[in-house]
PDB file of N, CA, C and O in Angstrom:
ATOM      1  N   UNK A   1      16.860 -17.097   2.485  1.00  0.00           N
ATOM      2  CA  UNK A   1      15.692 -17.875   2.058  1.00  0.00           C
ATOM      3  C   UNK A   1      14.479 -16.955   1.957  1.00  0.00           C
ATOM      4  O   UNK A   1      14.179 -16.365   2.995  1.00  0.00           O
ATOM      5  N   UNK A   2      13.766 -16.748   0.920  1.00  0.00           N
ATOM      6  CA  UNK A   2      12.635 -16.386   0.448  1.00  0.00           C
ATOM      7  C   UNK A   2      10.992 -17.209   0.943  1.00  0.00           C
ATOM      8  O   UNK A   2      10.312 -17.975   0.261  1.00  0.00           O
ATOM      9  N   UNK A   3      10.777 -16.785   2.112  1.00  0.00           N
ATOM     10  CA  UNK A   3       9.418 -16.936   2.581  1.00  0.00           C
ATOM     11  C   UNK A   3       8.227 -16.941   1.352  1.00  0.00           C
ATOM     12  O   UNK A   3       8.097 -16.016   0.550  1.00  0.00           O
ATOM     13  N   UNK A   4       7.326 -18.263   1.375  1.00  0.00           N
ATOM     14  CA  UNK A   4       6.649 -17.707   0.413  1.00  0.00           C
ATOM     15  C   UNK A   4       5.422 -16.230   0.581  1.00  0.00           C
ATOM     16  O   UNK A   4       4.815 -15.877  -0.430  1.00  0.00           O
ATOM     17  N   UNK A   5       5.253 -15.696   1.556  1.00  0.00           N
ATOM     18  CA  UNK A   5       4.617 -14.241   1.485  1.00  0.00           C
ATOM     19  C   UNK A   5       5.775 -13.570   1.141  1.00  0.00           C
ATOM     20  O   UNK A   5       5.464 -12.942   0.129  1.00  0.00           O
ATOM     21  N   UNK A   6       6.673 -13.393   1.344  1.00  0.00           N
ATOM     22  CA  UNK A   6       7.515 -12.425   0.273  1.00  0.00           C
ATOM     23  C   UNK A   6       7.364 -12.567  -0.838  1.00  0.00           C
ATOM     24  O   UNK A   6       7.263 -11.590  -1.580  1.00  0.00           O
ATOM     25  N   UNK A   7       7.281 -14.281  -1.453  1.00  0.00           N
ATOM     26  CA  UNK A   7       7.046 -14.470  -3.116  1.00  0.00           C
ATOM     27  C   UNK A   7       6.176 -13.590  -3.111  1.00  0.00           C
ATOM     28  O   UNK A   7       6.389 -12.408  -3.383  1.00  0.00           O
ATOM     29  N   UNK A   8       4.777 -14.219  -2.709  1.00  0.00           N
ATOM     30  CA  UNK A   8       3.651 -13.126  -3.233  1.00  0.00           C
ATOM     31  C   UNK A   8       3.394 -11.706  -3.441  1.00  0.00           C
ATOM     32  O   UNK A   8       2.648 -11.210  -4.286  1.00  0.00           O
ATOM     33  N   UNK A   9       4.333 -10.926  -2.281  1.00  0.00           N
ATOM     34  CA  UNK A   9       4.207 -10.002  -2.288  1.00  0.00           C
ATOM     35  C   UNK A   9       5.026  -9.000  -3.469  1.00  0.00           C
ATOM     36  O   UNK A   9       4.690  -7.909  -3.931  1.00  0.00           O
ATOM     37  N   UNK A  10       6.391  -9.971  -3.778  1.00  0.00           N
ATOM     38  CA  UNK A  10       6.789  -9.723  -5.036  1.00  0.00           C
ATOM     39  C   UNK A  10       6.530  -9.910  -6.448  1.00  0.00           C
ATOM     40  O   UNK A  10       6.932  -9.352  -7.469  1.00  0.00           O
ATOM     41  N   UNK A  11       5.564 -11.072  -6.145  1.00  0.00           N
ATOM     42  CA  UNK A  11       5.028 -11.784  -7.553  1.00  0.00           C
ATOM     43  C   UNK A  11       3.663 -10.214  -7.793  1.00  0.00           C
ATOM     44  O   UNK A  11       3.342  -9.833  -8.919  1.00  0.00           O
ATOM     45  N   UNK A  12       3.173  -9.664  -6.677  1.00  0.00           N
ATOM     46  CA  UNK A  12       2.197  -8.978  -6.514  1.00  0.00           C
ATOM     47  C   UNK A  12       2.648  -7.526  -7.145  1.00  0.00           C
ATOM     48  O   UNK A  12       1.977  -6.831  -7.909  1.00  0.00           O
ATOM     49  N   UNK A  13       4.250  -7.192  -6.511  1.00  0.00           N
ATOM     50  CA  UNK A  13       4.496  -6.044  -7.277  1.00  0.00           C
ATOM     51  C   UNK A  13       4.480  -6.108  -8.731  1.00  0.00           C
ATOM     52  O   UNK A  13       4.377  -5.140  -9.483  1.00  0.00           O
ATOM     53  N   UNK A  14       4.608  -7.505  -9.109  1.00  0.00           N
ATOM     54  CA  UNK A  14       5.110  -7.419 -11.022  1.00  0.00           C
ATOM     55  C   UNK A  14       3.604  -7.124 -11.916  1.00  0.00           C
ATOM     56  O   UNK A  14       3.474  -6.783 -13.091  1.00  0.00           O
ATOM     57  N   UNK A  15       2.537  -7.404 -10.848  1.00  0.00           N
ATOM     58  CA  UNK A  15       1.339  -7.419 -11.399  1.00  0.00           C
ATOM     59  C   UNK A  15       0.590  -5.572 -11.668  1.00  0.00           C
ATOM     60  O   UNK A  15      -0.405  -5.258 -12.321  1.00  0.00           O
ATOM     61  N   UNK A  16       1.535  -4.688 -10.882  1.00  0.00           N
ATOM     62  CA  UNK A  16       1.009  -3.382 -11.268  1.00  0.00           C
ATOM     63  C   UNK A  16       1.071  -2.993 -12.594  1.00  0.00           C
ATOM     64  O   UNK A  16       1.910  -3.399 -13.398  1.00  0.00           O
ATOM     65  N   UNK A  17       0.411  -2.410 -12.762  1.00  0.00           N
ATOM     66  CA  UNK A  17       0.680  -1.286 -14.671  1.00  0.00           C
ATOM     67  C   UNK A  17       1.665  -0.847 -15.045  1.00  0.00           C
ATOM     68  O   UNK A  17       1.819  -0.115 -14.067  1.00  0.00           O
ATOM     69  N   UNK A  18       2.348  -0.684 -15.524  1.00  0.00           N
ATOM     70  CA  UNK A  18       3.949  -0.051 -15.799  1.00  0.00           C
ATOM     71  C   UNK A  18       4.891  -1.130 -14.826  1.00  0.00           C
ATOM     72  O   UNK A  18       5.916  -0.495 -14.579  1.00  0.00           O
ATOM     73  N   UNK A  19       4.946  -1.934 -14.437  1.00  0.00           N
ATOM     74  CA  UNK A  19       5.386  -2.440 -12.919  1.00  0.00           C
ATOM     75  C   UNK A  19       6.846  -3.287 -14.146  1.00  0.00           C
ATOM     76  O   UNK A  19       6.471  -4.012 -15.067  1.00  0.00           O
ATOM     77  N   UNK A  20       8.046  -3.079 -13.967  1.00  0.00           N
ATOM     78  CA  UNK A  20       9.226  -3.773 -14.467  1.00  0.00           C
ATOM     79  C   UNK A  20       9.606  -4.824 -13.842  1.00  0.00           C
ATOM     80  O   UNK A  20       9.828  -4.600 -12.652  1.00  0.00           O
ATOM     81  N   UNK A  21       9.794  -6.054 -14.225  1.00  0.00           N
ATOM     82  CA  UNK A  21      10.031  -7.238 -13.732  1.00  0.00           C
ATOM     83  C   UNK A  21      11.239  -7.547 -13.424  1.00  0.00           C
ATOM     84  O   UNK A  21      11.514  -8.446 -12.629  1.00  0.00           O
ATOM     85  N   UNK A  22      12.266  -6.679 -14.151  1.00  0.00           N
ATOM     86  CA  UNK A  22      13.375  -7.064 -13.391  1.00  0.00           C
ATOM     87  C   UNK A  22      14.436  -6.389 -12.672  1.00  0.00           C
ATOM     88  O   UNK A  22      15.595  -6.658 -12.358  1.00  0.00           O
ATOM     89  N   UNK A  23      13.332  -5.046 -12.462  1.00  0.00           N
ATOM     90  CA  UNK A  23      13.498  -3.921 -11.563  1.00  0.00           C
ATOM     91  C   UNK A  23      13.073  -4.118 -10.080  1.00  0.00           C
ATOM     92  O   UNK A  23      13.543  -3.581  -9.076  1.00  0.00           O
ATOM     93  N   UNK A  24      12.101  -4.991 -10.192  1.00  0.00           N
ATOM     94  CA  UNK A  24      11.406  -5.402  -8.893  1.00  0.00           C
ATOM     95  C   UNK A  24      12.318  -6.759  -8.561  1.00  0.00           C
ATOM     96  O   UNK A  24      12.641  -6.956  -7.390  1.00  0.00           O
ATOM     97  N   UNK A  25      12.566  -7.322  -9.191  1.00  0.00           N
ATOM     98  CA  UNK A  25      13.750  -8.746  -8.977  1.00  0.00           C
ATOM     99  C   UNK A  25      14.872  -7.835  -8.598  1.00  0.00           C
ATOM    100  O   UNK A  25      14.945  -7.932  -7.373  1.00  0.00           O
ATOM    101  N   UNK A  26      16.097  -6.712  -9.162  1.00  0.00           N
ATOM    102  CA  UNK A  26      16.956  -6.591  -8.814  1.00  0.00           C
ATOM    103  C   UNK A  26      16.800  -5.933  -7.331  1.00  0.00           C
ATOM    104  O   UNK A  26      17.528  -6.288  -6.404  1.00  0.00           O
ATOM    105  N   UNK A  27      15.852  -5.008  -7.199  1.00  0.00           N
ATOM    106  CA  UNK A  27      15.759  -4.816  -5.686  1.00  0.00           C
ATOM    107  C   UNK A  27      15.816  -5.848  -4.545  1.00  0.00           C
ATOM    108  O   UNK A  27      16.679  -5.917  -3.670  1.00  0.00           O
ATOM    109  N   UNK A  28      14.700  -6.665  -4.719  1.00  0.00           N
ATOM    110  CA  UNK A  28      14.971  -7.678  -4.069  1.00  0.00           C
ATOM    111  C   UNK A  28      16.344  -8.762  -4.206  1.00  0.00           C
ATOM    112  O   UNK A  28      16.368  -9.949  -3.879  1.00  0.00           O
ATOM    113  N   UNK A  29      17.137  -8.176  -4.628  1.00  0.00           N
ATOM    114  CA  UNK A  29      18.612  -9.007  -4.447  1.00  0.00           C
ATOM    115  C   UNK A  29      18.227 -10.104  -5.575  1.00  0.00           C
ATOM    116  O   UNK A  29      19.220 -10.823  -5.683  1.00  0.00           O
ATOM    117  N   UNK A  30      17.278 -10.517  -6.406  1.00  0.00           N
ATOM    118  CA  UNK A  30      17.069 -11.990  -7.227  1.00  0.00           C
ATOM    119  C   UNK A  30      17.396 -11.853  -8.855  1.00  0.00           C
ATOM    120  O   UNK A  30      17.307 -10.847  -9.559  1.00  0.00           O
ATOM    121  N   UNK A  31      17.710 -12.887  -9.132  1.00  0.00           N
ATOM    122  CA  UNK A  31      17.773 -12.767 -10.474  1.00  0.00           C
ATOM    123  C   UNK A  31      16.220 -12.609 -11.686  1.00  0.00           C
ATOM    124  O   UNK A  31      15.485 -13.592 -11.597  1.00  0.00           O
ATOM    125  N   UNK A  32      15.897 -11.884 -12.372  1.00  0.00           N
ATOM    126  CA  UNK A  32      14.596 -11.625 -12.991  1.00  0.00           C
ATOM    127  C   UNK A  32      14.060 -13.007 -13.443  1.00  0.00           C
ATOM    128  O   UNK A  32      12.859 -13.250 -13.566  1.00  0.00           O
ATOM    129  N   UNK A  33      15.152 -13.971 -13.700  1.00  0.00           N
ATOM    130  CA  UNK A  33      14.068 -15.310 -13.986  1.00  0.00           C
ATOM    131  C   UNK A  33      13.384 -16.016 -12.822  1.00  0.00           C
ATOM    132  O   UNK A  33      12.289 -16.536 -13.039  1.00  0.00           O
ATOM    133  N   UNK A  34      13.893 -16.079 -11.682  1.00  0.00           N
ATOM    134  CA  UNK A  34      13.447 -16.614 -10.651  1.00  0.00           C
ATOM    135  C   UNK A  34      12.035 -15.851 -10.667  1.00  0.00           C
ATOM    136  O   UNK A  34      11.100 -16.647 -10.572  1.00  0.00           O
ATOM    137  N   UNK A  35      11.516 -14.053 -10.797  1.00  0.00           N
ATOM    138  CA  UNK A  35      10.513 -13.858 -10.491  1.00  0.00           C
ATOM    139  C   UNK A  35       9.663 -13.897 -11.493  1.00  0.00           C
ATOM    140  O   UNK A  35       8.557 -13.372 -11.367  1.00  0.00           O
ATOM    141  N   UNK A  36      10.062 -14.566 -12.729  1.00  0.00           N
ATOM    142  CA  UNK A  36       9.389 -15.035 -13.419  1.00  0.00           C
ATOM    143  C   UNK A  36       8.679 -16.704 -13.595  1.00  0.00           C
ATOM    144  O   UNK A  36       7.630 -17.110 -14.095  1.00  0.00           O
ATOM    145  N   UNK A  37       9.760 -17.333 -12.957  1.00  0.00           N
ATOM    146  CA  UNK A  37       9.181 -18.133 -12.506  1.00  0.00           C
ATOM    147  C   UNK A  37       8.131 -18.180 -11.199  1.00  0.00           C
ATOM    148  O   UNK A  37       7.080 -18.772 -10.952  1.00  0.00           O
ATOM    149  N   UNK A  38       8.868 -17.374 -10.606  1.00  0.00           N
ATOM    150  CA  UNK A  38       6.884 -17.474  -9.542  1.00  0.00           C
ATOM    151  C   UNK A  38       5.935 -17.334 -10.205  1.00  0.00           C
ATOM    152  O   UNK A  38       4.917 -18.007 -10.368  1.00  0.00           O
ATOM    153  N   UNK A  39       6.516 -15.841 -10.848  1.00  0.00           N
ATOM    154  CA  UNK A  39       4.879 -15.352 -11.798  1.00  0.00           C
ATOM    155  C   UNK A  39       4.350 -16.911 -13.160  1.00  0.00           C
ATOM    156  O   UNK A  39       3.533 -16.595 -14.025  1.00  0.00           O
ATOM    157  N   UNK A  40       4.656 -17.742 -13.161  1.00  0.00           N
ATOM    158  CA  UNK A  40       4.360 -18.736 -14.282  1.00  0.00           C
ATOM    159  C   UNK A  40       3.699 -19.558 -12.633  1.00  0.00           C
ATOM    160  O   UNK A  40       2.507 -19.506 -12.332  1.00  0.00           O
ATOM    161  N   UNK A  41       4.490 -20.079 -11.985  1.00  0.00           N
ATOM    162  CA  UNK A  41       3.613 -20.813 -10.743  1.00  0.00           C
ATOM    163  C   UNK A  41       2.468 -20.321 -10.637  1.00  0.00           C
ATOM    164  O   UNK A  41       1.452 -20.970 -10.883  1.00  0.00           O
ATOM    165  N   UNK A  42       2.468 -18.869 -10.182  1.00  0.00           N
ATOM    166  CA  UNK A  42       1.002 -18.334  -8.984  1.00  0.00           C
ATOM    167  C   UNK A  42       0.065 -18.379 -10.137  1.00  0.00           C
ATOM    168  O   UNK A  42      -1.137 -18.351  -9.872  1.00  0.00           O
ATOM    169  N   UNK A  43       0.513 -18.457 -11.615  1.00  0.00           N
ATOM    170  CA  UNK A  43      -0.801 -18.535 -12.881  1.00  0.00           C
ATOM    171  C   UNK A  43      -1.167 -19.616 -12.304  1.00  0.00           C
ATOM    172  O   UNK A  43      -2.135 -19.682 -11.547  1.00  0.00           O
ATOM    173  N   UNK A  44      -0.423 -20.566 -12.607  1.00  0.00           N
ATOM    174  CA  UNK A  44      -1.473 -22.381 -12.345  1.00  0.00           C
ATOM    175  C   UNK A  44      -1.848 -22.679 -10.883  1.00  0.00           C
ATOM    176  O   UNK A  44      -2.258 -23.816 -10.651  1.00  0.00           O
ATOM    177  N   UNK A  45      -1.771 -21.920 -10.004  1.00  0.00           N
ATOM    178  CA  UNK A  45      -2.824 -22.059  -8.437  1.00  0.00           C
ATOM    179  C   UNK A  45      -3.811 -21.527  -8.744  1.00  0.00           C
ATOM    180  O   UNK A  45      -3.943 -20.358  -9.107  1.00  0.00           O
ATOM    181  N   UNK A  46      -4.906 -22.639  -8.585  1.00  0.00           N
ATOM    182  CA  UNK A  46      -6.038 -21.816  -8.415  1.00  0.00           C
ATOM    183  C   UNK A  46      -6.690 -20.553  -7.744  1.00  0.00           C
ATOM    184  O   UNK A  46      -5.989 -20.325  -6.757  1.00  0.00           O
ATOM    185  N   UNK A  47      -7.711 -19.613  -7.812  1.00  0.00           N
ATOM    186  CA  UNK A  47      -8.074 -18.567  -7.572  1.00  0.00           C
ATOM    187  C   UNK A  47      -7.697 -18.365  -6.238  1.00  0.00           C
ATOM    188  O   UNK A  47      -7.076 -17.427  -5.738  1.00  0.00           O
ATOM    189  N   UNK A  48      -8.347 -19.785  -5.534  1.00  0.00           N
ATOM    190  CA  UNK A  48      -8.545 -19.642  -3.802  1.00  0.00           C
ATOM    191  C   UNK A  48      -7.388 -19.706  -3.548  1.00  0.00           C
ATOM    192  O   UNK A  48      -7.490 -19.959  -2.348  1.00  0.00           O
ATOM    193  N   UNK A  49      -5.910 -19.662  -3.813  1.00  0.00           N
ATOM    194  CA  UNK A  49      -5.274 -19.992  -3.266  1.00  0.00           C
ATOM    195  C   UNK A  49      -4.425 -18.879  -2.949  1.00  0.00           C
ATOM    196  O   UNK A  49      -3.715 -18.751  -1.951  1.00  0.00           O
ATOM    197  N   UNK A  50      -4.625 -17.846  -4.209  1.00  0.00           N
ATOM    198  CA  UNK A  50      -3.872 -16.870  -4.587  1.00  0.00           C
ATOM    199  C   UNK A  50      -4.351 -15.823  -3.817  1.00  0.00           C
ATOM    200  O   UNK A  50      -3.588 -15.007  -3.301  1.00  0.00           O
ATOM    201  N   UNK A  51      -5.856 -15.773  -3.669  1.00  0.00           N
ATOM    202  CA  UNK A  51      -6.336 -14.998  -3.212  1.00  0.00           C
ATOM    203  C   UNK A  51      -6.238 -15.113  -1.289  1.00  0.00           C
ATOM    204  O   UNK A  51      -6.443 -14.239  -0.447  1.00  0.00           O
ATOM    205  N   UNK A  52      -5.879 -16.437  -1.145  1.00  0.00           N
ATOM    206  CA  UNK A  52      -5.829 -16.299   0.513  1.00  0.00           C
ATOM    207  C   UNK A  52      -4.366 -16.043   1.183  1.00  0.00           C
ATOM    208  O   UNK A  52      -4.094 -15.844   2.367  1.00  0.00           O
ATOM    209  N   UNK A  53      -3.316 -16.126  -0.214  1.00  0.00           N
ATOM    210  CA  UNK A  53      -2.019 -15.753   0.250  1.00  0.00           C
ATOM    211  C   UNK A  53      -2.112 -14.275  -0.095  1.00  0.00           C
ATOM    212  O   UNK A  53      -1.125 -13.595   0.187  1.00  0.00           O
ATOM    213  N   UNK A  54      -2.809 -13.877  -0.475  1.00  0.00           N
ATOM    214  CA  UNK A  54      -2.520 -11.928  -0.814  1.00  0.00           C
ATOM    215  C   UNK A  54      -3.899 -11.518   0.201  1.00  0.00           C
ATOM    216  O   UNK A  54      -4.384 -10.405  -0.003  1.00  0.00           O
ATOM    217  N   UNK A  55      -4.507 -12.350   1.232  1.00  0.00           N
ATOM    218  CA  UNK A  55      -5.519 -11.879   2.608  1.00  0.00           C
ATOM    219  C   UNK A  55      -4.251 -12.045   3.547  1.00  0.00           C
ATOM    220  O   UNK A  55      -4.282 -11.555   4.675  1.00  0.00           O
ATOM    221  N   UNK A  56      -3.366 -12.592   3.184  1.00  0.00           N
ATOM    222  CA  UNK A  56      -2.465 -12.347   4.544  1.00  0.00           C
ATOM    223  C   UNK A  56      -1.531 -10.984   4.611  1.00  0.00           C
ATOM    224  O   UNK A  56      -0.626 -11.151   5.429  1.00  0.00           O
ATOM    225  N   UNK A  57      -1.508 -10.206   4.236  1.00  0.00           N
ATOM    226  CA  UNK A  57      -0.981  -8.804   4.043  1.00  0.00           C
ATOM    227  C   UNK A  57      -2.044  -8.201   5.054  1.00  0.00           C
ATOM    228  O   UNK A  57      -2.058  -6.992   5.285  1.00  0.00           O
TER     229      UNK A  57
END
């Protein structure tokens, strides 16, 4: 089971520059649509929300 601070922290790697989406999914053991589907979720949370799950790091 996938904690959601792991989501973030993976949804967080896809957000670097050059960053491969389903290079960062196969590491983490997941299939690349699943971390595409986070990345479509964490768009529609608002700012505060995103921003207080990536203050917990």
């Amino acid at each position: 089971m996938i904690l959601q601070d792991d989501k973030a922290r993976i949804v967080e790697a896809t957000l670097v520059p050059g960053a491969v989406v389903s290079e960062i999914a196969r590491r983490h053991g997941l299939p690349p649509q699943q971390v595409f589907t986070w990345r479509r979720q964490a768009r529609r949370l608002p700012r505060l929300t995103i921003r207080r799950l990536y203050r917990r790091w």
